[in-house]
C-alpha positions as CSV (number, residue, x, y, z in Angstrom):
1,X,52.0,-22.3,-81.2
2,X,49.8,-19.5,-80.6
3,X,47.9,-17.5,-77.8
4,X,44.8,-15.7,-78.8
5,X,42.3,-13.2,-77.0
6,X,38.5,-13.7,-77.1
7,X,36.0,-11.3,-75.6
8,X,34.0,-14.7,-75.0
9,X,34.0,-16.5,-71.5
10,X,36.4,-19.7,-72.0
11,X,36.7,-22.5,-69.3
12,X,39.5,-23.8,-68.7
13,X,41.1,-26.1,-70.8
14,X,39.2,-28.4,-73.7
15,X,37.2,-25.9,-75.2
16,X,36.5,-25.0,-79.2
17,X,37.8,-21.4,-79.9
18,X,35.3,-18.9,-80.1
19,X,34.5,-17.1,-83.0
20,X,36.0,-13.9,-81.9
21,X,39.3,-15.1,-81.1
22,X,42.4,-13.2,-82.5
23,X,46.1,-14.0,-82.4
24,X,47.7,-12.2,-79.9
25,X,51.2,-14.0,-79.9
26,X,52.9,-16.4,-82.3
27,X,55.4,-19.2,-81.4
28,X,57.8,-21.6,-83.9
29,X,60.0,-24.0,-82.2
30,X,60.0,-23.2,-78.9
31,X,59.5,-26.8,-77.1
32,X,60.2,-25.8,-73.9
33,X,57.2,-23.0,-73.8
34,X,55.2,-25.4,-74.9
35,X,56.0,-28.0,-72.2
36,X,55.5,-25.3,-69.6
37,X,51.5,-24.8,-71.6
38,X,51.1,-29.0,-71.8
39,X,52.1,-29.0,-68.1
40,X,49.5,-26.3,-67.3
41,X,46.8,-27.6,-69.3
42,X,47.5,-30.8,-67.6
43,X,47.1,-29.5,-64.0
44,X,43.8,-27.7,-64.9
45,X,42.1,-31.1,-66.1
46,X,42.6,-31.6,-69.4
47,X,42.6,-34.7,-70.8
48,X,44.5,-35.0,-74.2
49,X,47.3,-37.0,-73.3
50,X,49.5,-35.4,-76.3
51,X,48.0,-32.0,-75.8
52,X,47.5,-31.3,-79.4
53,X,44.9,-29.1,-81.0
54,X,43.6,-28.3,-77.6
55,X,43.2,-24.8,-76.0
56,X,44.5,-24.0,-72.4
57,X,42.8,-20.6,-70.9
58,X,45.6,-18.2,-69.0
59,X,44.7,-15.9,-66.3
60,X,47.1,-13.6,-64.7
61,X,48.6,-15.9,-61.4
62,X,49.1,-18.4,-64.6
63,X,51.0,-15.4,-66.5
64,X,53.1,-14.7,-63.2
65,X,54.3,-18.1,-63.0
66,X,54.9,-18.6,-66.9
67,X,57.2,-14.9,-66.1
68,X,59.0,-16.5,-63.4
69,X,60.0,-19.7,-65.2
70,X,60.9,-17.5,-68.2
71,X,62.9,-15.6,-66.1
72,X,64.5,-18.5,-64.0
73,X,65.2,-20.6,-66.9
74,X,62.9,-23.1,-65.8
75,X,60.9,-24.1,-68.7
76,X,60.8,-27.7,-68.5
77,X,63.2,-29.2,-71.1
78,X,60.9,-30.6,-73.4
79,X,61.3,-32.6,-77.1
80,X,59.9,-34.3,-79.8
81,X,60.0,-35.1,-82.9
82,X,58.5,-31.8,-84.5
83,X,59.3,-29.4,-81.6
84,X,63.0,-28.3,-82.9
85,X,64.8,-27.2,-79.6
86,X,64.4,-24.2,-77.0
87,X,67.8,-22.2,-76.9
88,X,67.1,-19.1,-74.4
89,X,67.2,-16.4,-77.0
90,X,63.5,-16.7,-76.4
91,X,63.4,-15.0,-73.5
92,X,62.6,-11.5,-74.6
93,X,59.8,-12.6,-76.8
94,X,58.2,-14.9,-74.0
95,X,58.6,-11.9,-71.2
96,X,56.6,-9.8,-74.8
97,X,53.9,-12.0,-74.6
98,X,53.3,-11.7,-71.0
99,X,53.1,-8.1,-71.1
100,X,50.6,-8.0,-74.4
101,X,48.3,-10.8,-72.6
102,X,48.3,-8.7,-69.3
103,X,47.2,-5.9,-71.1
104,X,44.8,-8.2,-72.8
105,X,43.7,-9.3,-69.4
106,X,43.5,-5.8,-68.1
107,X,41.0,-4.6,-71.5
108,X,38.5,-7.4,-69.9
109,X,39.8,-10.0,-72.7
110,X,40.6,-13.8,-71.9
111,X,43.9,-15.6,-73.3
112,X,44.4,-18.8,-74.4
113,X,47.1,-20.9,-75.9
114,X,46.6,-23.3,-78.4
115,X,49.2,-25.2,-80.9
116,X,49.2,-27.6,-83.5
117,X,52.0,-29.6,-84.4
């Protein structure tokens, strides 16, 4: 699980990274994140039904509501069969990666998340 930055204009979902790309944030086993991203990705149109290998662009309203579910508790329990298991000692790291990809966001760079599994 991964979110990168790219100087390059993305749209929003179901796109090849760009060249530029570099890993902002790095994820293992964290299902529930990842549901929140599959969920997202699906609302924006994208059409990989097991939203695998596919990128999902965040912009900052999407970065407020990923900080409120991580604060709320609400990521959506997700599982399967390689995703391990969401605990909540992931919270500090998640509310980390907000704050780097805002100040992404703010340098004029676009965010993306992207996982294989």
């Amino acid at each position: 699980m991964y979110a990168f930055s790219t100087s390059s204009e993305i749209p929003a979902v179901d796109f090849a990274a760009p060249d530029d790309r570099s890993e902002l944030h790095y994820w293992r086993k964290h299902p529930d994140l990842h549901g929140w991203m599959r969920d997202l990705y699906h609302s924006q149109g994208g059409a990989d039904a097991e939203f695998n290998c596919v990128a999902v662009r965040l912009d900052a309203a999407d970065l407020d509501a990923l900080r409120e579910a991580v604060n709320s508790g609400s990521l959506p329990p997700t599982h399967g069969f390689f995703f391990g298991e969401s605990d909540g000692s992931e919270v500090s790291d998640d509310l980390h990666f907000i704050h780097k990809a805002r100040d992404a966001l703010a340098g004029g760079k676009r965010i993306f998340y992207w996982s294989w599994w």
